[in-house]
C-alpha positions, 0 to 999 in steps of 0.5 A: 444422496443425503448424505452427501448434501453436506459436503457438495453444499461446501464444495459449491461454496469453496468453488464460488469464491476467488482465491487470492493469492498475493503476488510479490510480498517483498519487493527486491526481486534480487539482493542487489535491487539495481532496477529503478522503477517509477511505480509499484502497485499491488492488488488486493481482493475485492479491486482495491490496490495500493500503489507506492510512487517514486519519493522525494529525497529532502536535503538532509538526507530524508525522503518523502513517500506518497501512496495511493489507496484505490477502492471500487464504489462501495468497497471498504478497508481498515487499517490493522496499525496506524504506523508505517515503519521504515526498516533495514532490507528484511531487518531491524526498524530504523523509524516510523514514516511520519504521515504529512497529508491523508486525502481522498476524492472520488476519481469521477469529481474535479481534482480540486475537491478532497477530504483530507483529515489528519494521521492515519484515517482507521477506516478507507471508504470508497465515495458513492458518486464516483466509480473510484476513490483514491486515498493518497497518503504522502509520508516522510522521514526527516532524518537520513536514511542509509542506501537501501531500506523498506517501507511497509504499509499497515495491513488492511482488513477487507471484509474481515480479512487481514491482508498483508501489503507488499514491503516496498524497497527503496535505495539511493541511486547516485547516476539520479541524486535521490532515493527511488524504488528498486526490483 
């Protein structure tokens, strides 16, 4: 039996732990990406997400992008790049999205309080007096953008983990005159 304590002891602490696995790296689920969709959340380990939202289109043919962080009490995350780049579908970089506001507020207090800070915060922290806390980050990109693009969020290291977010695929639907996520 001695022998082998070694290997149950592994096996016991592999079987603990949840495997994660992420679901849908790549937004467009087909090459076309015809399908609006309003919101585009993805989970990562430990209860935190990330969900992209519809963009703004600006008059110059820009886009503005929000995103929202959200993170468990007593959960942390850091950012492995502080940029947010803008690419052809699965292909060459066309710009890096310029950060506009970064806020965040636990999900338990009046809307009216946050924090905001200036750029890419380097480290998300969930607030102890709330269940939850949101970071929002809105982004925008001033020059025109073509018809179908990708924007993907720095990665994120939770607990010293490196997690890679999901691309999120947006394109120009005329029927709406705007930018929009698209499947």
């Amino acid at each position: 039996m001695r022998r082998f304590a070694p290997l149950l002891a592994l096996l016991s602490v592999t079987a603990c732990g949840d495997r994660y696995e992420p679901v849908q790296l790549y937004m467009a689920k087909t090459p076309e990406c015809k399908d609006y969709v309003e919101t585009s959340r993805f989970d990562l380990p430990g209860g935190i997400t990330v969900t992209a939202t519809s963009p703004s289109t600006l008059p110059g043919g820009g886009a503005e992008f929000g995103f929202v962080y959200l993170l468990p009490r007593g959960a942390m995350a850091q950012f492995a790049t502080l940029t947010y780049p803008v690419t052809q579908p699965k292909g060459a970089r066309i710009a890096n999205a310029q950060v506009v506001t970064f806020y965040s507020r636990g999900t338990d207090t009046r809307p009216e309080i946050v924090d905001s800070i200036e750029g890419v915060p380097k480290l998300l922290a969930a607030v102890a007096n709330s269940d939850h806390t949101q970071w929002r980050a809105r982004l925008r990109v001033p020059a025109k953008l073509p018809e179908r693009f990708d924007l993907t969020p720095p990665a994120l290291y939770i607990d010293g983990d490196r997690y890679r977010l999901r691309t999120f695929t947006y394109r120009y639907f005329a029927d709406r005159k705007a930018y929009g996520l698209c499947q």
